[in-house]
C-alpha positions as CSV (number, residue, x, y, z in Angstrom):
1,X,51.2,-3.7,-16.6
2,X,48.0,-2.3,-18.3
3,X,46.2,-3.5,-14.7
4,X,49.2,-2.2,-12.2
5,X,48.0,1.5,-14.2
6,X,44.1,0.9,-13.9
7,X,44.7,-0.4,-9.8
8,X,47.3,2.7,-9.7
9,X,44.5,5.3,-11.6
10,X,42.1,3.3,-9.3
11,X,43.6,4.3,-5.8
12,X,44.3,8.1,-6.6
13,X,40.2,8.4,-7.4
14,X,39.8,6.6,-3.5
15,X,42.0,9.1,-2.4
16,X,40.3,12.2,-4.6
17,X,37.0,11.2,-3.3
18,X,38.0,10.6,0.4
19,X,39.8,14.1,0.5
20,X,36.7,15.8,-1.0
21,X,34.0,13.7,0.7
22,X,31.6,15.0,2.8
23,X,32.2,12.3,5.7
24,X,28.9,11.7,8.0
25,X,27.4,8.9,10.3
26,X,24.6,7.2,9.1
27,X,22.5,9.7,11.8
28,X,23.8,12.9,10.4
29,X,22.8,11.5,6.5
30,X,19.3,10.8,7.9
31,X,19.2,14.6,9.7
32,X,20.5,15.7,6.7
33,X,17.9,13.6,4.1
34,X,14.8,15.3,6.2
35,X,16.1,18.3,5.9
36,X,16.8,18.5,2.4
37,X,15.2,16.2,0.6
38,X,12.2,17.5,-2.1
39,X,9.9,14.9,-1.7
40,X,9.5,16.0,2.3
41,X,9.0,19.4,1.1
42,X,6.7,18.4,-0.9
43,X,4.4,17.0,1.4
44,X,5.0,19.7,4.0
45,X,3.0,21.9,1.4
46,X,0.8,19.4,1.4
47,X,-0.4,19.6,5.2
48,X,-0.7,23.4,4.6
49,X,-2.9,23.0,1.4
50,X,-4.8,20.8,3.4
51,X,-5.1,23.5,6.6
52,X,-6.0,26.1,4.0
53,X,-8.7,24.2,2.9
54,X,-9.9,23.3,6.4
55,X,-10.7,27.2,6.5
56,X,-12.8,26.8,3.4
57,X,-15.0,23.9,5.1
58,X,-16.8,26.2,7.3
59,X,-17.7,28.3,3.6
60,X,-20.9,30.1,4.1
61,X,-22.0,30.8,0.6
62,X,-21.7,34.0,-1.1
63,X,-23.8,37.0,0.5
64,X,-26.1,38.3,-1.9
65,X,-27.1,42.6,-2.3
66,X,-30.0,43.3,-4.8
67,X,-31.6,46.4,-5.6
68,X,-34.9,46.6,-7.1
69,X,-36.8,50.0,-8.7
70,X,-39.1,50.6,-10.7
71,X,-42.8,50.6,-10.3
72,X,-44.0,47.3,-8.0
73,X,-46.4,49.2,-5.8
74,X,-47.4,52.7,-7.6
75,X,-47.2,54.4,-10.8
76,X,-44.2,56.0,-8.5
77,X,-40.8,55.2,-8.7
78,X,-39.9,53.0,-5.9
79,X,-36.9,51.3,-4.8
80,X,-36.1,47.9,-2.9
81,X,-32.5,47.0,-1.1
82,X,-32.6,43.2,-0.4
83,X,-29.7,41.7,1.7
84,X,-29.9,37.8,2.0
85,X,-27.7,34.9,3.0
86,X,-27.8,31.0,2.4
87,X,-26.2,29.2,5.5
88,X,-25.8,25.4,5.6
89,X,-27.4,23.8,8.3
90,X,-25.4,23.8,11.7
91,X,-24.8,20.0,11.8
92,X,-23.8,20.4,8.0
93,X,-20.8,22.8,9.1
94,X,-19.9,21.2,12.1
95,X,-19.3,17.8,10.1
96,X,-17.6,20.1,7.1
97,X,-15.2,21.2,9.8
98,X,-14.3,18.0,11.4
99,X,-13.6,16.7,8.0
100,X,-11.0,19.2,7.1
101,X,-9.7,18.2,10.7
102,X,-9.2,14.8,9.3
103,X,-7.8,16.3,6.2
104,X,-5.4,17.9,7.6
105,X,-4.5,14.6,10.0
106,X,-3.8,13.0,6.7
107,X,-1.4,15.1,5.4
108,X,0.5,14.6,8.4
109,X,0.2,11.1,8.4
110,X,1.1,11.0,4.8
111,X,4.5,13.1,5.9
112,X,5.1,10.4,8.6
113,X,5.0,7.8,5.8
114,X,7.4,9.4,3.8
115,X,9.1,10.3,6.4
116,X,10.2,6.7,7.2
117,X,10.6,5.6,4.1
118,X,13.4,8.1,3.2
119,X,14.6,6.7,7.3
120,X,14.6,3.7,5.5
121,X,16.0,4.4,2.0
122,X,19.0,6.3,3.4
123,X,19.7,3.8,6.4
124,X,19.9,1.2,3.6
125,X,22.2,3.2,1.1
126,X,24.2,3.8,4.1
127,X,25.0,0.1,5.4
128,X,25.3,-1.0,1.9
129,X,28.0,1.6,1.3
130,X,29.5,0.4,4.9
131,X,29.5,-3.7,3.4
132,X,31.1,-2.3,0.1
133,X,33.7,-0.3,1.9
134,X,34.9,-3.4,4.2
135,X,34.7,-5.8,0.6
136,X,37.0,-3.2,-0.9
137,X,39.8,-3.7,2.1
138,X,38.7,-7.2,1.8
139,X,39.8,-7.3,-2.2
140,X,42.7,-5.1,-1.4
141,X,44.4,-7.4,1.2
142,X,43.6,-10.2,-1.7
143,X,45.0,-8.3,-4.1
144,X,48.5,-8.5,-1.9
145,X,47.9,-11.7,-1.2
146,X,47.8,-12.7,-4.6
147,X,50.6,-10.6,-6.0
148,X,53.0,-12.7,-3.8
149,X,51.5,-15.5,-4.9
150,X,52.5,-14.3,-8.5
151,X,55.8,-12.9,-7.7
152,X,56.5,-16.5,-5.9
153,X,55.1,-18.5,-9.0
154,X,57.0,-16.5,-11.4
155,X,60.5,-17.1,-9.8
156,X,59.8,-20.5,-9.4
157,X,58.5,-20.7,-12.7
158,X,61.8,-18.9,-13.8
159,X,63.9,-21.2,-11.6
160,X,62.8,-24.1,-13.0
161,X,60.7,-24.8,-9.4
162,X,58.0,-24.3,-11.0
163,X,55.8,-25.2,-14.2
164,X,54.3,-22.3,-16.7
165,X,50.6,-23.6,-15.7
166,X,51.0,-22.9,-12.1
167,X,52.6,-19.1,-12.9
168,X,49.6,-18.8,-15.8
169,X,47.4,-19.5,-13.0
170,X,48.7,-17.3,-10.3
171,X,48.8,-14.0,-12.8
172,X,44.5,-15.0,-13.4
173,X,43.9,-14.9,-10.0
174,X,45.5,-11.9,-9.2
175,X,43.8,-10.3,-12.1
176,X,40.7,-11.5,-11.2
177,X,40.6,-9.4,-7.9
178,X,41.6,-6.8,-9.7
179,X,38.2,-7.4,-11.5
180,X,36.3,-7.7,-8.5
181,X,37.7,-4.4,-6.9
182,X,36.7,-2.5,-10.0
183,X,33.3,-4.1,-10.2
184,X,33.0,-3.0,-6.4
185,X,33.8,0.3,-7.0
186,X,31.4,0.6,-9.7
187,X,29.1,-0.5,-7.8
188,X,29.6,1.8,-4.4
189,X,30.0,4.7,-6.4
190,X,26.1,3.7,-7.9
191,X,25.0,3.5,-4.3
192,X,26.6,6.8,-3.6
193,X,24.9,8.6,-6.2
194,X,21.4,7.2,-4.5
195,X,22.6,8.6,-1.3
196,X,23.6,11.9,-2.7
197,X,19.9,12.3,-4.2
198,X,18.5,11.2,-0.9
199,X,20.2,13.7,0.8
200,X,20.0,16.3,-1.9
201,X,23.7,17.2,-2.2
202,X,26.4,17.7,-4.5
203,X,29.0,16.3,-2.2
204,X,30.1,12.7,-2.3
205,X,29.1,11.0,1.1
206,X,32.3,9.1,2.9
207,X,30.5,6.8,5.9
208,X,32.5,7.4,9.1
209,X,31.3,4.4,10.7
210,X,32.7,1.1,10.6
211,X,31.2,-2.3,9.5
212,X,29.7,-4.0,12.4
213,X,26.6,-5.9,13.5
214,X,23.4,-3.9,14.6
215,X,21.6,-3.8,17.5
216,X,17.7,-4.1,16.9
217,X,15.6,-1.9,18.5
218,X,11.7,-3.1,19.9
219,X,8.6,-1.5,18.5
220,X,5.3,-2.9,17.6
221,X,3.3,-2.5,14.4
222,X,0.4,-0.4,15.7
223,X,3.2,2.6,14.8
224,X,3.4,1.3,11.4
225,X,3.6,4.7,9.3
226,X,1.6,2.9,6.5
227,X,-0.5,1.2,8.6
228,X,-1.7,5.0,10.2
229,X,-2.2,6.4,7.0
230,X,-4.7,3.5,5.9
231,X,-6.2,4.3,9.1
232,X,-6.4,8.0,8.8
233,X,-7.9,7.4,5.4
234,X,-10.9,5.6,6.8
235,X,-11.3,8.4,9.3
236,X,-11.2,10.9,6.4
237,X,-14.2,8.6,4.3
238,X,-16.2,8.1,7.9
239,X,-16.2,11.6,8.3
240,X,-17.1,12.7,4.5
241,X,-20.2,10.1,4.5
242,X,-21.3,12.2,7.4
243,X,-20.7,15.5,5.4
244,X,-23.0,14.2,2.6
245,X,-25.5,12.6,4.6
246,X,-26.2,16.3,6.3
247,X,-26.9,17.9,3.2
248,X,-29.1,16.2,3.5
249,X,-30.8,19.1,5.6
250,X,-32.1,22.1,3.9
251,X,-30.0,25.3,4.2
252,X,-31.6,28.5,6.4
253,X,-32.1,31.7,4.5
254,X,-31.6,34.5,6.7
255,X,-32.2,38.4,5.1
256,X,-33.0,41.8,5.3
257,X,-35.0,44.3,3.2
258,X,-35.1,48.4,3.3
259,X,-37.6,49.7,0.8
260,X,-40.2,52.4,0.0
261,X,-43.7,53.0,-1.0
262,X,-44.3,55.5,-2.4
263,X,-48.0,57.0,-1.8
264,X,-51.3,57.3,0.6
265,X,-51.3,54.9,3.3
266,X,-53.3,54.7,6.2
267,X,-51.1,54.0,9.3
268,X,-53.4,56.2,11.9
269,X,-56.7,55.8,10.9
270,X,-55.8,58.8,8.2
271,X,-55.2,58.9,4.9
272,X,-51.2,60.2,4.8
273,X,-49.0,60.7,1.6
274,X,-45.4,58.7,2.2
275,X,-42.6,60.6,0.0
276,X,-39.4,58.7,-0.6
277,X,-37.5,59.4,2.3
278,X,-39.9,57.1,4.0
279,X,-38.6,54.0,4.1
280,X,-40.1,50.3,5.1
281,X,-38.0,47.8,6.8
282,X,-38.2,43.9,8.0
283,X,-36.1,40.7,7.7
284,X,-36.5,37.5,5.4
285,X,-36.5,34.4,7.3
286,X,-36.3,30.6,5.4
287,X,-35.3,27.3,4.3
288,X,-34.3,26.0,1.1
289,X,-34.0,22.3,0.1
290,X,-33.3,20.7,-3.6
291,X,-36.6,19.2,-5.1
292,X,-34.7,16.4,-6.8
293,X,-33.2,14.3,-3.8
294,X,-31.5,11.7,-6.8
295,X,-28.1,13.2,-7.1
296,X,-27.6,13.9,-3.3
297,X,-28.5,10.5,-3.0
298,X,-26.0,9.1,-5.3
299,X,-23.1,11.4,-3.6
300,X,-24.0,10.0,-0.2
301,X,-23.6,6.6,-1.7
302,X,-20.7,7.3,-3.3
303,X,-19.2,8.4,-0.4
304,X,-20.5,4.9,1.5
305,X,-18.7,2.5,-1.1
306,X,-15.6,5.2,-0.5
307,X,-15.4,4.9,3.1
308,X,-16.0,0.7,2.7
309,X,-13.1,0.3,0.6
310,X,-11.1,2.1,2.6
311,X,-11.7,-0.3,5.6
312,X,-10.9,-3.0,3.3
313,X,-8.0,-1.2,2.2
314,X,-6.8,-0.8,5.9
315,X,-7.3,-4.0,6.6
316,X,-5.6,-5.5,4.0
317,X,-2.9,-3.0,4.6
318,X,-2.4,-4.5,8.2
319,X,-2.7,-8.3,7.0
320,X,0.3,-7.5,4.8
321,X,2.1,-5.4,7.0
322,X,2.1,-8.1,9.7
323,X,2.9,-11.1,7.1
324,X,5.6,-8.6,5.9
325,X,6.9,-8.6,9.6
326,X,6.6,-11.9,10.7
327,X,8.7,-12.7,7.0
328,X,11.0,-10.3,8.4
329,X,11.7,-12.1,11.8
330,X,12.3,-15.3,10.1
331,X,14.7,-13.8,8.0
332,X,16.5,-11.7,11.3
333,X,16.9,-15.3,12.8
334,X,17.7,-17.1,10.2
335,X,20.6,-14.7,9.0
336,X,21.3,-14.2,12.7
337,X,22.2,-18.1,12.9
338,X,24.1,-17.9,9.8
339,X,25.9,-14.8,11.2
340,X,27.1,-16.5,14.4
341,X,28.3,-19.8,12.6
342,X,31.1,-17.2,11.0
343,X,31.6,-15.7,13.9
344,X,32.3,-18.8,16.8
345,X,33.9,-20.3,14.2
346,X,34.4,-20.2,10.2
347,X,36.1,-16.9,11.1
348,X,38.8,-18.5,13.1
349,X,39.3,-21.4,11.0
350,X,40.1,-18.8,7.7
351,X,42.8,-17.6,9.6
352,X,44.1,-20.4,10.7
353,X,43.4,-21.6,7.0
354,X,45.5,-18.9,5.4
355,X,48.3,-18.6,7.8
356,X,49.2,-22.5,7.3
357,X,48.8,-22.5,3.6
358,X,50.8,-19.3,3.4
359,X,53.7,-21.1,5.6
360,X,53.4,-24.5,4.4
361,X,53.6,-23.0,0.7
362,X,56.6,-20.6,1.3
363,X,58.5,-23.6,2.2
364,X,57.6,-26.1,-0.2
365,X,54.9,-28.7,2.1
366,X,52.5,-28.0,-0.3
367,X,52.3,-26.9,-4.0
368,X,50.5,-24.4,-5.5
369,X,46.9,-26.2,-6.3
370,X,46.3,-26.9,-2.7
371,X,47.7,-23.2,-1.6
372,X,45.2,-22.2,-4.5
373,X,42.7,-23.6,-3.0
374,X,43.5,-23.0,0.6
375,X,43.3,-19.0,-0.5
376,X,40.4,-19.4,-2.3
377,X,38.8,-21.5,0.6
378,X,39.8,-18.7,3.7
379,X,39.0,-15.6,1.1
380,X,35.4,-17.4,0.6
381,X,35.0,-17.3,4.1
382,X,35.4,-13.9,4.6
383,X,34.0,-12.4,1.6
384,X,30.7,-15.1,2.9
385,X,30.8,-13.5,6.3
386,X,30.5,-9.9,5.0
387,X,27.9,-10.4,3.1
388,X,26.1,-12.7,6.1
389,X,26.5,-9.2,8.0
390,X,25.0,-7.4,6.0
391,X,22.0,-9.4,5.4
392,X,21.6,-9.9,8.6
393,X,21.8,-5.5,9.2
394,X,19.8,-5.1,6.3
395,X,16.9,-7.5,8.2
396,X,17.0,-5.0,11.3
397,X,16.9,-2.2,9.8
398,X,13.6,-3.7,7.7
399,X,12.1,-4.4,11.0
400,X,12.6,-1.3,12.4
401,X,11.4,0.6,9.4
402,X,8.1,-1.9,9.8
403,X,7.6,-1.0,13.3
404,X,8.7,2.8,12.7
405,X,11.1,3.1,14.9
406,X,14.0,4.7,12.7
C-alpha cells in the first residue's frame, strides 16, 4: 500500500513537471545555452578587454611640457618652454600592434573553445535525459507487467494454486521496479538541474525528441577548438619574442623648445639689446637606449622559453587530441556492433521471449520460476539495449565535439 501512494505521489510530480516544463529540442537547448549561459559572457568580455588593450599596444609614452626660468644665460630673468616626446622605434610598434592582433585572436579562439564545450555539455545532458525518459516507460510497462504477475500469484496463492514463496516473490519483484523507477527519477531530475544551469533558466527542460540512434556527422581534427587555441597560443608567444627582441632598439626623442635671452647679442654685425618678447626657437632631435642591456636580456629570454613551451604544449595538445579521437572511433564501432546485435536480433527474440512466457504462464505450461525468469530475461534485453543506445549516441556526439562540428 505504502508503495501504490509513493508510485501514485510519483506520477502527479511527472505530470506537474510535464505541464510546467519548458519543452525544447536538443537544438533549441543549445541556442538557448549560448545565449544565456555566464561563462560565454564571460569570455565575450574577454575579446573586448583584449581589443581594448590592442589600442594600448601602439602607446607612445607620455608627452612631456617643462618650463624653465630663472637665470641660465644673464643676471636677467629668462624663461625656457621645452616640449619633448619618447617614441618607440617603428619596428617596436609595428610588432606591439601585431601582438595585440594575436591577442585579440585568442580571445576568440578561447570563446570557440568554450563555445563547444557548453555544445558538448548540453548535447550530453540532453541524450542522457532522452535514455532516462525511454528507461522510465521502460520501468513503467515493468511495473504493469509485474503487478499482474502479483495479482496472478496472489489468487493462486489464495486458491491453493499456488505456494506463499512464489506470491512472496512476485510482490519483491514488483517492488523492486518500483525501486528502480524512483532511483531513475532521482537521477533525471539531477541531470535536469545540470541542464537548467547550462541553459541558465529557472524552468525545468522537457526533451521533445524521442530516443533514437544518431547520425554522425564528418569533420576532421584540424577544427579542433582546443587544438586552435594551443595554436593561437604559440602565435601569441612568436609574436611577443619579437616584441621584446625590438626593444631592443633605442627609442627616438623628438622635441621642441621656445625660449628667450635676455641681453646684447650680435646678430648683424651690431651689438643689439633682445628684451623678452624676443623669443629663440629650434627642435630637439635623439635617441635613447638603456645602459644596462641585463634585464632586457632576460625578458627576451623569458619570452623564448614562453613561446617553446607553448609549441610543446601544442603539440602535446594534438598528440592527445588525436589518441582521444582515434579511442573514440574504437568505442563508435565497437558500441555500434553491440548496437546492431539488439537490433537484428535480441530485440525480437524479447518479444517473442515475453509474449510466450506471458501465454504459457496464464495457462499453467509453465510455473512461476521459469516465467520469473523469462521476464527477467526479455526486461534485461531491453533495459541492455537502451543503454547500448545511448553509449553508442554518447560516442558520436564525443566525436563530433572532437572534430567541432556541434
Amino acid at each position: 500500500m505504502i508503495y501504490r501512494v509513493k508510485i501514485f505521489v510519483l506520477s502527479l510530480a511527472l505530470i506537474s513537471t510535464a505541464t510546467y516544463a519548458q519543452k525544447m529540442s536538443c537544438k533549441e537547448a543549445i541556442q538557448a545555452a549560448l545565449k544565456n549561459n555566464d561563462r560565454l559572457k564571460a569570455e565575450e568580455y574577454h575579446i573586448e578587454q583584449a581589443r581594448q588593450l590592442k589600442k594600448a599596444q601602439t602607446d607612445l609614452g607620455k608627452f612631456s611640457a617643462t618650463l624653465m626660468k630663472g637665470e641660465y644665460n644673464t643676471i636677467q630673468q629668462d624663461n625656457n618652454v621645452t616640449f619633448s616626446q619618447s617614441i618607440p622605434f617603428p619596428s617596436t610598434l609595428m610588432a606591439q600592434n601585431k601582438l595585440g592582433k594575436e591577442q585579440v585572436l585568442g580571445a576568440e579562439r578561447s570563446l570557440a573553445l568554450e563555445q563547444n564545450n557548453l555544445v558538448y555539455e548540453v548535447r550530453l545532458a540532453y541524450e542522457l535525459l532522452l535514455y532516462h525518459q525511454a528507461l522510465q516507460q521502460l520501468l513503467l510497462s515493468q511495473d504493469t507487467l509485474f503487478a499482474n504477475f502479483a495479482r496472478v500469484a496472489s489468487v493462486r496463492y489464495k486458491t491453493g494454486e499456488g505456494t506463499l514463496l512464489e506470491k512472496t516473490t512476485a510482490e519483491s519483484q514488483h517492488l523492486e521496479i518500483k525501486n528502480q523507477l524512483q532511483q531513475n527519477e532521482a537521477d533525471r531530475n539531477i541531470v535536469q538541474k545540470r541542464l537548467q544551469v547550462l541553459v541558465n533558466t529557472g524552468e525545468v527542460i522537457q526533451p521533445n525528441e524521442d530516443f533514437v540512434k544518431r547520425t554522425l556527422t564528418q569533420g576532421t581534427l584540424t577544427n579542433n577548438p582546443t587544438w586552435q587555441y594551443e595554436l593561437q597560443q604559440t602565435n601569441i608567444s612568436r609574436q611577443a619574442l619579437r616584441v621584446e627582441r625590438n626593444r631592443f632598439l633605442p627609442d627616438l626623442e623628438l622635441g621642441y623648445f621656445n625660449q628667450t635671452l635676455i641681453g646684447f647679442q650680435n646678430t648683424t654685425g651690431t651689438e643689439e639689446f633682445y628684451d623678452k618678447s624676443k623669443r629663440f626657437q629650434g627642435f630637439i632631435v635623439g635617441v635613447s637606449f638603456p645602459l644596462w642591456f641585463a634585464p632586457q636580456t632576460a625578458r627576451a629570454k623569458a619570452a623564448f622559453y614562453q613561446h617553446e613551451a607553448a609549441q610543446k604544449t601544442a603539440g602535446y595538445t594534438q598528440a592527445l587530441i588525436t589518441q582521444e579521437y582515434e579511442q573514440a572511433m574504437l568505442e563508435l564501432r565497437k558500441n555500434e556492433t553491440s548496437l546492431a546485435y539488439y537490433e537484428q536480433s535480441a530485440l525480437q527474440n524479447a518479444a517473442l521471449i515475453l509474449s510466450q512466457a506471458t501465454k504459457s504462464f496464464q495457462t499453467g505450461e509453465i510455473g512461476y520460476a521459469e516465467y520469473l525468469q523469462s521476464l527477467r530475461t526479455a526486461i534485461g534485453i531491453k533495459a541492455n539495449y537502451l543503454m547500448a543506445l545511448q553509449q553508442y549516441n554518447l560516442s558520436i556526439i564525443k566525436i563530433e565535439s572532437l572534430t567541432g562540428t556541434i
